[in-house]
C-alpha positions in Angstrom: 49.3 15.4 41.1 52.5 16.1 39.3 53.4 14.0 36.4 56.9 14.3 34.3 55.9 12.0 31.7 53.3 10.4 29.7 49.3 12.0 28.7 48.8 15.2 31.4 46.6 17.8 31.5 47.2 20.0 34.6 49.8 18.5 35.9 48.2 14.9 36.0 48.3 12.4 34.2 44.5 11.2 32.0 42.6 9.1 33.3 43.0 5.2 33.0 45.9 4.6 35.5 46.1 3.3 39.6 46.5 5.0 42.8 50.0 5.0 43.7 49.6 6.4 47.8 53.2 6.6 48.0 53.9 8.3 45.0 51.1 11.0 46.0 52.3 11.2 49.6 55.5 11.9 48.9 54.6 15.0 46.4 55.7 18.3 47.7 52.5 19.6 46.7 51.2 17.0 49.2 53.8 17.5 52.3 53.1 21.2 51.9 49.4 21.1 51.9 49.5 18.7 55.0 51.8 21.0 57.0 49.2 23.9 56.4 46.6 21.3 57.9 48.8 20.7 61.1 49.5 24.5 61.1 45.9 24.8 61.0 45.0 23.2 63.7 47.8 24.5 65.7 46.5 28.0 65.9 43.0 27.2 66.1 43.4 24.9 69.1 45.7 27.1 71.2 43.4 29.7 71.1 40.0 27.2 71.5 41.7 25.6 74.6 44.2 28.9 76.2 43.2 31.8 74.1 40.4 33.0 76.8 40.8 34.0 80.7 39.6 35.2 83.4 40.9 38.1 85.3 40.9 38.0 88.9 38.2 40.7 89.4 36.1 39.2 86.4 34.5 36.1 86.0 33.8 37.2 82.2 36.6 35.4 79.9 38.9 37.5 77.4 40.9 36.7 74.4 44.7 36.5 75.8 45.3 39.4 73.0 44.9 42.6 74.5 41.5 41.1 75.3 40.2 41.5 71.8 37.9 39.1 71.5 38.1 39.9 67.5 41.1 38.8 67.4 40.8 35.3 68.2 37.4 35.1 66.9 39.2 35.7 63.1 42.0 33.1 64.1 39.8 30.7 65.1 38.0 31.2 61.8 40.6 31.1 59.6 42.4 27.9 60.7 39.1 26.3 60.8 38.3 26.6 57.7 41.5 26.4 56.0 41.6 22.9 57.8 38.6 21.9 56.2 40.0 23.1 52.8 43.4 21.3 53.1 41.2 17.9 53.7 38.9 18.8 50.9 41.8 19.9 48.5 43.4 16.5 49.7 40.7 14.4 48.5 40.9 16.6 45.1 44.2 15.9 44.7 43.7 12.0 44.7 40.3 12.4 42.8 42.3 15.0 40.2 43.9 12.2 37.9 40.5 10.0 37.4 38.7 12.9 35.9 38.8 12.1 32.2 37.3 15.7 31.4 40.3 18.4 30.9 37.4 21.4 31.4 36.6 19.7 34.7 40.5 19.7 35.8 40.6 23.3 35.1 37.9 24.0 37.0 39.5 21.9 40.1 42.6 23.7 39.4 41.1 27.2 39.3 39.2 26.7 42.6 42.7 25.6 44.4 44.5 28.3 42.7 42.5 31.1 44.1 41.3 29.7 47.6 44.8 29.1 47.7 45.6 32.8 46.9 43.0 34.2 49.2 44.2 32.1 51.9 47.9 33.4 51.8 46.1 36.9 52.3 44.0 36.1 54.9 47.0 34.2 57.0 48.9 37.4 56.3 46.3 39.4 57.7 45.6 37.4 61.1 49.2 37.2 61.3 49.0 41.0 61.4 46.6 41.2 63.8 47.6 38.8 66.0 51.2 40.2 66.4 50.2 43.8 66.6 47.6 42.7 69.8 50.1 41.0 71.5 52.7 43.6 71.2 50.3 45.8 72.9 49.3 43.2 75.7 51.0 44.6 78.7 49.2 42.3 81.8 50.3 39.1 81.1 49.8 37.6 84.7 48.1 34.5 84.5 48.6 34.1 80.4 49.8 31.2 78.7 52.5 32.8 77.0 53.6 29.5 75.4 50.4 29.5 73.5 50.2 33.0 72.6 53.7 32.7 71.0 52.7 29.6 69.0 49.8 30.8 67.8 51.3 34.0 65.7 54.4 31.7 64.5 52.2 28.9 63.2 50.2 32.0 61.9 53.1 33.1 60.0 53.8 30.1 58.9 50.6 29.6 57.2 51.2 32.4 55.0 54.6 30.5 53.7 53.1 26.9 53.4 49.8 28.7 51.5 51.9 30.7 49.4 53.8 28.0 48.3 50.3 26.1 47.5 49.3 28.9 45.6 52.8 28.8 43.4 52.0 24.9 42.3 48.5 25.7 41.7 49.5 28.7 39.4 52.2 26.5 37.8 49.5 23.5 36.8 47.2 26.2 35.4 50.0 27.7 33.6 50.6 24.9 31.8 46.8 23.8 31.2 45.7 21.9 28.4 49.2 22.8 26.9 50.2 19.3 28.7 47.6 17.1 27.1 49.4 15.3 23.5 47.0 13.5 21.7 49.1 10.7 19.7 48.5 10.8 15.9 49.9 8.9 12.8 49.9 12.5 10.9 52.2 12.2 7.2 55.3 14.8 7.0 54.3 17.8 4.6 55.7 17.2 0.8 59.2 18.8 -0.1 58.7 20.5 -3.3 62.3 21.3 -3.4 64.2 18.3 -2.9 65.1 16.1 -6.1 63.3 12.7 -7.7 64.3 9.5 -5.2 66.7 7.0 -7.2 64.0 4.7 -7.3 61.7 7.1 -9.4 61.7 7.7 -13.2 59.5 11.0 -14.3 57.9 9.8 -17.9 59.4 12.7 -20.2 56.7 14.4 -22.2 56.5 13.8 -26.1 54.5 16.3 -27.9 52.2 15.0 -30.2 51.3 16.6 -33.4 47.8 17.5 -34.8 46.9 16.0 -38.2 43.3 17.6 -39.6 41.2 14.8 -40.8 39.9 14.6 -44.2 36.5 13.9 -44.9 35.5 12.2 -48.6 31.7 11.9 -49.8 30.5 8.5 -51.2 30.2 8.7 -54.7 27.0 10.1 -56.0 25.5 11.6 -52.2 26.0 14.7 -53.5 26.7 16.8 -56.2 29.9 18.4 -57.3 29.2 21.6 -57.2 32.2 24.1 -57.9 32.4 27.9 -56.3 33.8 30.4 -58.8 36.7 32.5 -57.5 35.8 35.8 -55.6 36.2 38.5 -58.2 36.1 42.3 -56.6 34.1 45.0 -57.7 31.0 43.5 -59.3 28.8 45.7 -61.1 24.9 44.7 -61.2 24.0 42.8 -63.8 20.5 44.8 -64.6 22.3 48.7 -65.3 25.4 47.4 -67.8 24.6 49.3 -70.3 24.2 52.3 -68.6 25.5 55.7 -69.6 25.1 59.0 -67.2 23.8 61.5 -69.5 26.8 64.6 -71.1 25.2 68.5 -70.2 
């Protein structure tokens, strides 16, 4: 579900708001994934209810394309099943915005993004098929042309509207978890460079000086004893008198 405003994670918005069904029906994500549906069913029911005769000589019935019966065997199987998907995806779609987990809306996103993808491939390929049997159909007595022809243009189709699918998808997991914006009261960083505000006075700095304190003793805690002054080049008091001998 596409959101262009608000708290989103993969293109829908968190959890905690209603259901609006005409908001979501009008989505083109929506319109395009129920046109694959009707497409869907298109080409499976043609060849369900005309895709097999009889020839005259046979009472054996054949697939209308060339009488491959592989052919509308893998028709029938792919619009089947991508009918089933486009309901299932539908249901996601409206369950998508009420998931409150963004690893779970990934997951849901993934799984469309590449059924999606594989889908387009596979319509391309019975497309193919279909086209290239029907081109070599020459005996067309008795075959509902009508529902041959519809069946490989709603085939084609199908590759455009699945395509398209595949292009949301892509564009919702593109923008992931990029989408979710948690609000937060977070504080603008500091400018070192920009002056003082008027309204603020720095206190200037006064150096102080150091004055050494002086210590007096009481009077008679000690004795005042005096140091005598250094005097260099003492000679030991015991050898004054000391002469070296003359030879």
């Amino acid at each position: 579900m596409e959101e262009t405003g608000g708290v989103s994670a993969y293109g829908a918005a968190l959890a905690g708001g209603g259901f609006d069904f005409y908001k979501f029906i009008r989505q083109p994500q929506t319109i395009v994934r129920l046109l694959s549906w009707i497409f869907a069913i298109v080409v499976f029911a043609c060849i369900t209810t005309e895709g097999y005769i009889n020839s005259t000589y046979s009472a054996e019935t054949k697939c209308i394309f060339n009488q491959n019966d592989s052919a509308c065997s893998y028709a029938v199987g792919v619009g089947v099943i991508a009918f089933l998907a486009c309901v299932a995806f539908l249901v996601l779609d409206v369950y998508l915005p009420f998931m409150s987990n963004a690893q779970e809306r990934k997951y849901a996103v993934m799984a469309d993004l590449g059924f999606s993808g594989a889908w387009t491939f596979l319509w391309f390929v019975c497309f193919c098929l279909l086209a290239n049997q029907w081109s070599h159909t020459h005996d067309v007595t008795g075959i509902p042309k009508d529902a041959a022809q519809a069946t490989v243009t709603f085939s084609f189709f199908s590759i455009a509207t699945w395509g398209i699918l595949t292009y949301f998808a892509l564009g919702r997991f593109r923008r992931g978890v990029n989408d979710v914006t948690i609000p937060t009261s977070t504080e603008p960083p500091q400018d070192l460079h920009s002056a003082y505000p008027p309204s603020y006075a720095p206190t200037p700095y006064a150096p102080t000086t150091y004055a050494p304190t002086t210590y007096t003793a009481y009077p008679g805690s000690m004795p005042d004893i005096q140091q005598p002054p250094f005097t260099p080049n003492l000679q030991p008091q015991g050898d004054a008198g000391y002469q070296p001998p003359s030879y």
